[in-house]
N, C-alpha and C positions, 0 to 999 in steps of 0.2 A: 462354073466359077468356083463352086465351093469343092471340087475335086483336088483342084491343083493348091488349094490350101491347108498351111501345115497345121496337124493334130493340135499342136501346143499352142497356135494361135488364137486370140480371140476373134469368134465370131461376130460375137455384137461387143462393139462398144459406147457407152454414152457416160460424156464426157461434158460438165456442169451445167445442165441440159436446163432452162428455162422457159416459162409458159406464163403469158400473163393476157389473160381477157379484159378488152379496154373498158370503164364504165358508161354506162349507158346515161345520159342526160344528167351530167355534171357528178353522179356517183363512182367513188374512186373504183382507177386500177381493180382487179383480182389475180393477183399475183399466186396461179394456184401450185406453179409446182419451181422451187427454189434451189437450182446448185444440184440436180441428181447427178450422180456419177455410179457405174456400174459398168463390170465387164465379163461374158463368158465365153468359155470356152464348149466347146462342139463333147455334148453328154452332160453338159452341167447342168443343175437346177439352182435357180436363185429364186428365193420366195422373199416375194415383199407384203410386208405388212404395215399396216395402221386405223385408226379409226376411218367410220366416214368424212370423207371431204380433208383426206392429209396429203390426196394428191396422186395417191395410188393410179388409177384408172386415165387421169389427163396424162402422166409419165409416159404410158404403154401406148395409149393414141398419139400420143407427138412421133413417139416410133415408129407407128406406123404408118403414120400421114394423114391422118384420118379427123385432126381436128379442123373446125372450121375456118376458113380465110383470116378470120377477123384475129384471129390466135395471133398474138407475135411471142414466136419461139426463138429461144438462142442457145449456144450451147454449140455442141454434136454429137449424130448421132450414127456411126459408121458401121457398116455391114458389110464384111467382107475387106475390111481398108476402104470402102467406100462409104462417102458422105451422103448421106440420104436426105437430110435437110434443103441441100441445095437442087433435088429433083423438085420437077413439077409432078402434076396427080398423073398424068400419062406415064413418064416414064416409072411412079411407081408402081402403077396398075401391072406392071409386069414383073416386078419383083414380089408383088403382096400376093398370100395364098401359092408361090411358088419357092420362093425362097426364104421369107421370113410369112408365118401366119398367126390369124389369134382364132383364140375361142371365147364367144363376149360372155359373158353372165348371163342374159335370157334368151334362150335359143330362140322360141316364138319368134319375137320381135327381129333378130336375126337372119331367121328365112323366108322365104317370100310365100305370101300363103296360096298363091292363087296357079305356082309352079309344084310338080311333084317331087318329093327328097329326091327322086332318082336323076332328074330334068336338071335338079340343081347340084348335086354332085358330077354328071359328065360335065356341065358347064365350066366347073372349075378345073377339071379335066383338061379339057379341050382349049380354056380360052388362053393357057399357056402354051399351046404344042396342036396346032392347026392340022397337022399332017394325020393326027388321031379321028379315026371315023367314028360317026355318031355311036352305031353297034358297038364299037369296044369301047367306047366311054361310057355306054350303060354297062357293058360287062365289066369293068373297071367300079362301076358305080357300088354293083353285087358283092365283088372282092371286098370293098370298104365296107358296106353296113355288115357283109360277115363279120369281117375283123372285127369290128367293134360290137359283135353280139347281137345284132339284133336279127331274130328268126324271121324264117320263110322270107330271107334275103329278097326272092327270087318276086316273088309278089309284093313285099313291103315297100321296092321299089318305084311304084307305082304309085304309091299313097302319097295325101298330102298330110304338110304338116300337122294339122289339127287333128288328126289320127292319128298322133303318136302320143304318146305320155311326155311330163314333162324330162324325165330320164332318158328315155328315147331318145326325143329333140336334142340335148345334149348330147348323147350318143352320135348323131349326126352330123353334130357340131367339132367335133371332135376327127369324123371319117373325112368332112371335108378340109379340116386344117392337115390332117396328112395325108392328102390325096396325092398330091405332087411333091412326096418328099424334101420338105424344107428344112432348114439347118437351125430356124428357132421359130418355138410357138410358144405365141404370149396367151397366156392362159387369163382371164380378168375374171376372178369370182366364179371358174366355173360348177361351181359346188352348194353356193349360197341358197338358191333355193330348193333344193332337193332334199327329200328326206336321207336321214343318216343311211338308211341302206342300199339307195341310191347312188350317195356320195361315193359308199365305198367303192360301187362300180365302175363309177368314174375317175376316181383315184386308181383304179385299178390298169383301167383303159387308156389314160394318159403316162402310165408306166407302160403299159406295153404299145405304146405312139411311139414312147421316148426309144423305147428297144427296137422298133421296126424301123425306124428311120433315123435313129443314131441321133436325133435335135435336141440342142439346148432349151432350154424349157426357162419359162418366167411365169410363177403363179401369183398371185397376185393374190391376197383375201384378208379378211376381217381373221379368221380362224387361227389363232397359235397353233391347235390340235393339230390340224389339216397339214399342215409344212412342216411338222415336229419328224419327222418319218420320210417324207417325202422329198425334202430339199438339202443341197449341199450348203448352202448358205442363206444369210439370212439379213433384208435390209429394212430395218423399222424405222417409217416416215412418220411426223408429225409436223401440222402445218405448212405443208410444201416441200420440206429439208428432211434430208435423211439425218439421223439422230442416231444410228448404230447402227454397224455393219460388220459381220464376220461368220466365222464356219457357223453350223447350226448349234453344236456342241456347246460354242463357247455362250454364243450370244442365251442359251437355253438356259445353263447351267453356273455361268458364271457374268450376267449383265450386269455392267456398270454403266447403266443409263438409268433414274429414277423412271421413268416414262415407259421403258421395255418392263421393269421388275415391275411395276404397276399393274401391266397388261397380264402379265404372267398368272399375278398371285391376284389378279380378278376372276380366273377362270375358273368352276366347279370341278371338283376333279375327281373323275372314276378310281383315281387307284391311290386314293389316300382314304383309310377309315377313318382315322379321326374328324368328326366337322367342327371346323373352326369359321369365323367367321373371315368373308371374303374381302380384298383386300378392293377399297372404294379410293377411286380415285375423283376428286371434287371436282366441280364447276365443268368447263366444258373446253373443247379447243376453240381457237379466236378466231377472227374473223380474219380469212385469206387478204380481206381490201383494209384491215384496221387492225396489223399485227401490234400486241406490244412492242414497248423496248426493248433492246438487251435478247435472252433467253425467250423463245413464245412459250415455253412450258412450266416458266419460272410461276405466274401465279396459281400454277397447279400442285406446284411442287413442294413437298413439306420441308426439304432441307436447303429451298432457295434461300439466297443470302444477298444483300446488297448490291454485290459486285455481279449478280447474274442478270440484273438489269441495263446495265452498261451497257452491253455488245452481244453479237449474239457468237456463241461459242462454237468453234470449229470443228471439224470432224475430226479429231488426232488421234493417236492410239493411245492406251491409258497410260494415263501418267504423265503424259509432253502436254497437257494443257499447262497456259501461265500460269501462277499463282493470282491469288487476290490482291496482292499489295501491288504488282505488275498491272492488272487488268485495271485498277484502279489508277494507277500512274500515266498509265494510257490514257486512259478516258480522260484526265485532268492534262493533259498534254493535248491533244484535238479540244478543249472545248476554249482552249484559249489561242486556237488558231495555230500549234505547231504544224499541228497534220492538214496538210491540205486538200488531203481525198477524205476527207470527213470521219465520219462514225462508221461506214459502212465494214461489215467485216472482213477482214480476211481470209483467202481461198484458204481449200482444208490444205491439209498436210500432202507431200506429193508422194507417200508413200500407197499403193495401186495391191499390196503384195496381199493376195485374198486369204491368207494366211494368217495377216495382222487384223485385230479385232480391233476395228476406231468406234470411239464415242462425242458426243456433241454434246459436254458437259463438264464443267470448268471443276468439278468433285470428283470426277471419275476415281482419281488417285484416293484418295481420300474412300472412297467406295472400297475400292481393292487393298489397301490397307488395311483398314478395319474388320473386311469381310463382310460388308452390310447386308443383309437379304430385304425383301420388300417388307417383311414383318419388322423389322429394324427401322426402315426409313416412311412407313405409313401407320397412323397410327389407327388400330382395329377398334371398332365401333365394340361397345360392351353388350350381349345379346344377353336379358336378365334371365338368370334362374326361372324355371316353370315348373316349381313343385308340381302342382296340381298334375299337370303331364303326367309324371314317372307313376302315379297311380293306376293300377292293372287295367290292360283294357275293356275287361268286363265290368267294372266298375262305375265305368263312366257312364253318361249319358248318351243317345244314339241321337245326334242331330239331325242326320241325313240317313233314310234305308230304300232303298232299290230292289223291287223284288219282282224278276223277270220280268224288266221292260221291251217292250216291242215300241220299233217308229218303223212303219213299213211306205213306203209313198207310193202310189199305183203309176204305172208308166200308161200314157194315153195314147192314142195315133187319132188324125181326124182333123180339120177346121170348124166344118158342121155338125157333123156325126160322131162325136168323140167314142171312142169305144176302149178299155183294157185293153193291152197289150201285152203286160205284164209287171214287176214289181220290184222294188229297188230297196234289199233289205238292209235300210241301215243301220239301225239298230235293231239284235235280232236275239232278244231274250238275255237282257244281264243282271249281274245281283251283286252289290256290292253294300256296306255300310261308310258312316264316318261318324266317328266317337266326336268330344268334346274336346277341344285341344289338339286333335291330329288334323295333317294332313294328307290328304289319298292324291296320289299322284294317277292321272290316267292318260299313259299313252300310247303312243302305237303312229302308223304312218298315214297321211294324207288320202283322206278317203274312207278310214275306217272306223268311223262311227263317234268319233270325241264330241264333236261338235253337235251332232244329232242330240247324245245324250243329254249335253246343256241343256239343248233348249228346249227339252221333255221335261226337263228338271226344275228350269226360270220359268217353265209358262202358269206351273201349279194347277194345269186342267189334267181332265182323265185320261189317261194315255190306252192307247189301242190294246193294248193285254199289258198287266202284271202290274206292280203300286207304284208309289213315288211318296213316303212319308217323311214329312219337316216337320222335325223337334215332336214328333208323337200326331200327329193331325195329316191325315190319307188326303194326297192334293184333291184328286178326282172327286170328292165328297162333301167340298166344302163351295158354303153358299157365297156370293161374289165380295160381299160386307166380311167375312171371314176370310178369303184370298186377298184381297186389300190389306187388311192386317199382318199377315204372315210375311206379306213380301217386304216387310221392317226388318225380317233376320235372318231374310235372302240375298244378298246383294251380288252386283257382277262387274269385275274388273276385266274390260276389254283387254281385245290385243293389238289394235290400233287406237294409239290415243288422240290422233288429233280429228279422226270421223268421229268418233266415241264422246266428242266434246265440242257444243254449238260453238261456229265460230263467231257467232253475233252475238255472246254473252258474256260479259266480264268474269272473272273466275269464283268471286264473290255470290255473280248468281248463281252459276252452273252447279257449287256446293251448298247453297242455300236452297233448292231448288225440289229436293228430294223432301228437306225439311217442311216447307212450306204446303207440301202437296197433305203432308200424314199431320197439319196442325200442330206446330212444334210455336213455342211461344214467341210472338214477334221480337218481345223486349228483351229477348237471351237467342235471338239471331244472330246479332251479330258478335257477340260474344265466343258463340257456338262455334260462327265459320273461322274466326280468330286460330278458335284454338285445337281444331283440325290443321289448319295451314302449316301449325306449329306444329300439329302429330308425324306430320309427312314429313318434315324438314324443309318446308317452303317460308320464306321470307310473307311475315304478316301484311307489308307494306305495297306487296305484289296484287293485294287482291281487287282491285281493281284493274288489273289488263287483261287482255286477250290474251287465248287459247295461242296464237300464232306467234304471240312475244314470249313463249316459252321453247325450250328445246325438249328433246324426246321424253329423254329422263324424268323434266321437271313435268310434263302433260300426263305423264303416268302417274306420277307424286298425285296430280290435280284428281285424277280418276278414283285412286286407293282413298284420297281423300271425301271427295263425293259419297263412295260406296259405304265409309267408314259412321256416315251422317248421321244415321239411324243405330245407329249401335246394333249391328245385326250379330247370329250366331252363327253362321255361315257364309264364307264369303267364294264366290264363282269367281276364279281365274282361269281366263281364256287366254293362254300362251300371253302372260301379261310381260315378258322381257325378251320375247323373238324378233322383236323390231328394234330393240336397243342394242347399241354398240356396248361389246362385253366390261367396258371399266365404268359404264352407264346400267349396267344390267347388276352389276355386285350391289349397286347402291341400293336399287330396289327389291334384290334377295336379300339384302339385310336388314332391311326396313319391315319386311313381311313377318321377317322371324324376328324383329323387335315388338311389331305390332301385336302377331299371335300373344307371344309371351305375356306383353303387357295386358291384353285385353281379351283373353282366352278365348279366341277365333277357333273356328273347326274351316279348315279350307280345302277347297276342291280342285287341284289345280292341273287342269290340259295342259301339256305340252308334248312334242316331239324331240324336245333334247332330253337326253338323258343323265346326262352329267346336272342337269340344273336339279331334275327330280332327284338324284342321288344325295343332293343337297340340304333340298330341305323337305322334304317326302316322308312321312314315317312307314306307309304302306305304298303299293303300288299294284296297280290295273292295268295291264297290255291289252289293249284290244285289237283282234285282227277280223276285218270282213264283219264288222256288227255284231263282234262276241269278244266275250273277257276269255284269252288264254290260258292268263297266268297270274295269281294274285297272292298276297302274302307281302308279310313285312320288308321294308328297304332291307336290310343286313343281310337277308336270308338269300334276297332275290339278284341282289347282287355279286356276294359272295358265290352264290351257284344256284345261276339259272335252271329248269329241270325243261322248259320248253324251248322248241329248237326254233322258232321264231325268236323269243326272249333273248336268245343265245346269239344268234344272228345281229340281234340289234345292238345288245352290249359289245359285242365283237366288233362293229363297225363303229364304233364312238372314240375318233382317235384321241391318243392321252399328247396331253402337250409334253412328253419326256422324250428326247429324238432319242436316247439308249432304249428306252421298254417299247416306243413303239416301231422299234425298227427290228427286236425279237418277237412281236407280239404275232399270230398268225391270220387273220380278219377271216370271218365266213362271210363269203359275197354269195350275197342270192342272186339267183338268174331272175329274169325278167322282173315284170310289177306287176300290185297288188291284181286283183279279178275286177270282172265287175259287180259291186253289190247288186247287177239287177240277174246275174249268173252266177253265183257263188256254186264253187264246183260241189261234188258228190261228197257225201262220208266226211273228213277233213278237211276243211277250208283251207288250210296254209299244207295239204299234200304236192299240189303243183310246183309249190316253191322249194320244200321241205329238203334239207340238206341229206336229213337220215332218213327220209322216204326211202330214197335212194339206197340206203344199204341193205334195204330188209329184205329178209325172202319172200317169196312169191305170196307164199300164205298170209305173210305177215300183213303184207301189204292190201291184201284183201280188204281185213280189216279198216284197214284207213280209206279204200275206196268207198266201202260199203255201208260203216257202221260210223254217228260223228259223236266225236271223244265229249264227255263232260269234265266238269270242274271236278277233281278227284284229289282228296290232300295224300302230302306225302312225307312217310313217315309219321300221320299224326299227326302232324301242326299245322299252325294256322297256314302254311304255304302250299296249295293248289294249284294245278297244271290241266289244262286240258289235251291232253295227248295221251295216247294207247299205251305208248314204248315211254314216257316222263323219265327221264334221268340226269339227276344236277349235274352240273359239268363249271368250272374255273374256266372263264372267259376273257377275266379282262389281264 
């Protein structure tokens, strides 16, 4: 089918596609996905974006058939010139996985665990094209997991899923959707949970899907960075409706949507020195079953106006929305019964030319006149002067000091007779400080030791080799009446807020709660949780509900709050904004470095993104396999990394600019991390090592045989554990 069709036509099209789930026991409608239209052509990519729950992910199941019965969908949705809406699940079972396919967000859950990848790869094989024998469907199987990287093809075939990594699984995810060369693969998130140098493999690997099988691609993510580089165009949905749509170019560099500039100038960004503070978009998106009037973005929007309430605004291209005095004449023309078809809006514009940049927003013009940027139309939180800071850092006081910590855990075998096996080194001798006022960013990828070190850190017992000293007092040496005290200027902000917070306690107790354990005065309790609620930016009046009547954002607020109780000097953050949607995530990195500022915090903060540490980090800690790499100041390490894992990670952190990162060159590492319970010979990150590889024979010796320590360079405070260290401009 898809041979005898012309180059220039579209392949997919969907055309004012609707999705509304019926409410369950007299709760209304959820009308999740409103008026989508989109169309590509065969090698094109369109990337859709928006917060969670704006309808992304229901769009791409209507397409593919795959929501549940109870869904009433309208709209179409055609493949080939053919209407797809109007098959039943039989006849799509034969189109899905052959001519259009996806790749879901958790591979896991995606494949079956109890069949081998290989069992499930002929499957998809075979279940379109009967005449194929089982034998060459497993040889077919080998060809794919090659294609997509993954080693000893020939045996891995055999494995099940829960013996792969979660990159892998992806990997897999990916060989099966171009198994049978289809003409479009809807990609849903498939990047979210993987580490950034994972990602980049998989970025890497869905460009070369797109090139071996010539298919239009639809990715689908939370990620501006992700699609900046990656996609021809670009469709940002809010609350069910697409709200902007055009080349990637334009919609990057020149949006006139309040809603898209928003998400933009939320993001942290690798390749601006300057930090300024990020740009917060308020309150949250509305509720799919209880949309406002008029505009759904209007009560988020700084420069809504009256008339954005009326009606909700069409997709047009700039400058052909109505005026105000028009929209306004409208609305008073239906409310006295001219219009007969009511309030509801108007289809967008019938202009389809993907060339034309539309917006769904009654300023656009006004936008592009002006020249507005999101610093123009939001207005930036004031982050205060921190004299004390810019004081040397020898000066200061050493809140937190680490000196060659070990966390080893023994691997056991046995029911009855447990006996050694062997040992799982996950943190494996590190040293790092944190002055008064800074913070140490410590990251690295999934597995290697962040989290270990916390919780050597928060437990303030004696750790198996090396120290752990808070504010001048050696954890391991102190009597239990003295650990009790010290843990007043220890505190820890999770990374899920809503486990992190009982859900059977109003929000009043849960921050009062710390207070009452360390004897904090009853008659200035509630005073106290007052005016925490106030420090975070949470509504005083709120403190009596539940953990569950808040949203992500505000449950984090609730957390920072809690932690803030005791007036501690050190605060643990555990990846506190990797669960938040990015214009929810600004508000809480600006809140961090209001708080530091105001109340001269020293913070420890875990993450895996590194654009957030870029941010607000003043040092930084790469750890790879239960050791620090690479340490030294933000400017230094960013500017130029001298470790080739370091360099690898900043290399794969894509910049949201589609001009820079589409010159940018990415090092994609082969495979993932070891196992901490095998960490290899000599150099722990040699197996991976981009410039292992270049070295001579001799050289390489070295790195098998002998393992690099912390070594500064140049002199200053920035240290490299590598033999060959040499800085290198990465981003």
């Amino acid at each position: 089918m898809s041979e005898q069709w012309p180059d220039d036509a579209p392949v997919l099209e969907v055309t004012d596609l609707h999705v509304t789930f019926p409410g369950v026991n007299k709760a209304p409608d959820v009308r999740a996905v409103r008026g989508v239209s989109y169309s590509l052509k065969r090698g094109e990519v369109l990337g859709i974006v928006g917060e969670s729950g704006s309808g992304k992910s229901v769009s791409s199941l209507a397409a593919m058939g795959l929501l549940p019965d109870y869904a009433r969908v309208g709209g179409s949705v055609r493949l080939h010139g053919r209407e797809m809406l109007d098959l039943d699940d039989r006849q799509m079972s034969r189109i899905r996985g052959k001519v259009i396919s996806m790749v879901f967000q958790d591979p896991l859950s995606a494949l079956t665990p109890v069949y081998t990848v290989g069992d499930q790869l002929a499957e998809a094989v075979r279940v379109h094209d009967e005449s194929i024998s089982k034998a060459k469907a497993v040889r077919r199987a080998v060809e794919l997991l090659e294609l997509v990287g993954i080693p000893n093809a020939e045996q891995r075939v055999r494995a099940f899923p829960h013996e792969f990594s979660g990159g892998m699984r992806q990997r897999v995810m990916v060989a099966m959707a171009m198994a049978n060369d289809p003409d479009v693969i809807i990609c849903d998130e498939p990047t979210t949970a993987l580490d950034v140098t994972i990602q980049a493999q998989v970025l890497e690997l869905l460009k070369t899907a797109q090139r071996e099988t010539g298919a239009a691609i639809v990715m689908i993510t939370h990620d501006l960075g992700v699609v900046a580089g990656f996609v021809d165009r670009v469709l940002v949905m809010y609350a069910g409706r697409p709200v902007e749509i055009g080349a990637v170019d334009d919609v990057y560099h020149r949006t006139r949507m309040p809603y898209t500039m928003g998400l933009l100038g939320a993001i942290p960004r690798l390749d601006l020195e300057e930090k300024t503070a990020l740009v917060p978009i308020k309150g949250n998106p509305p509720s799919l079953s209880a949309l406002p009037p008029g505009c759904p973005f209007a009560p988020r929007c700084p420069i809504a106006v009256p008339e954005c309430e009326l009606e909700e605004p069409r997709l047009l291209s700039i400058g052909a929305q109505p005026s105000r005095e028009e929209i306004a004449a409208a609305h008073e023309a239906r409310s006295v019964g001219a219009d007969a078809q009511g309030a509801a809006p108007a289809s967008d514009d019938g202009d389809t030319d993907p060339a034309v940049q539309r917006v769904a927003c009654i300023r656009s013009g006004e936008i592009e006149t002006n020249a507005w940027t999101a610093t123009d139309i939001y207005p930036l939180p004031e982050i205060p002067a921190d004299a004390a800071a810019r004081a040397p850092r020898a000066e200061r006081e050493t809140v937190l000091e680490v000196d060659d910590l070990i966390k080893h855990h023994p691997l056991m075998k046995g029911s009855v007779f447990k006996r050694r096996v062997g040992t799982v080194y996950a943190v494996d001798g590190i040293s790092f400080d944190i002055r008064e006022r800074e913070t140490l960013g410590l990251v690295g990828e999934s597995g290697c030791g962040k989290s270990s070190t916390l919780m050597e850190i928060l437990s303030l017992d004696k750790p198996a080799r090396g120290r752990v000293v808070v504010l001048g007092k050696e954890s391991g040496r102190l009597s239990a009446r003295e650990r009790f005290g010290l843990r007043r200027d220890v505190q820890v902000v999770f990374q899920d807020p809503m486990s992190s917070l009982d859900p059977r306690m109003p929000v009043f107790e849960i921050i009062a709660e710390p207070l009452r354990t360390h004897g904090f005065a009853r008659k200035a309790l509630n005073a106290r949780v007052r005016e925490l609620l106030d420090l975070v930016g949470l509504d005083v009046g709120h403190a009596s509900r539940y953990p569950q009547e808040f949203s992500g954002g505000q449950r984090q607020r609730i957390g920072i709050a809690r932690a803030l109780a005791l007036e501690p000097k050190l605060l643990v953050l555990d990846e506190p904004v990797s669960a938040l949607d990015v214009s929810i995530q600004a508000g809480i990195i600006n809140l961090l470095e209001e708080l530091q500022a105001r109340l001269g915090l020293a913070y420890l903060f875990v993450a895996h993104d590194l654009s957030v540490v870029r941010h607000i980090a003043d040092r930084v800690a790469v750890m790879y396999l239960g050791k620090i790499v690479e340490l030294g100041d933000v400017a230094s390490i960013y500017a130029e990394p001298a470790h080739p894992y370091t360099q690898a990670l900043l290399s794969a952190i894509p910049v949201p600019d589609p001009e820079k990162e589409r010159g940018r060159t990415h090092i994609v590492l082969e495979g993932d991390l070891p196992s901490p319970a095998a960490p290899p010979s000599g150099c722990s990150f040699r197996t991976r090592c981009q410039k292992f590889k270049t070295l001579s024979e001799t050289d390489r010796q070295r790195c098998l045989a002998e393992e690099p320590d912390l070594q500064p360079l140049n002199g200053d405070d920035h240290t490299a554990a590598c033999h060959y260290a040499e800085k290198r401009a990465v981003v």
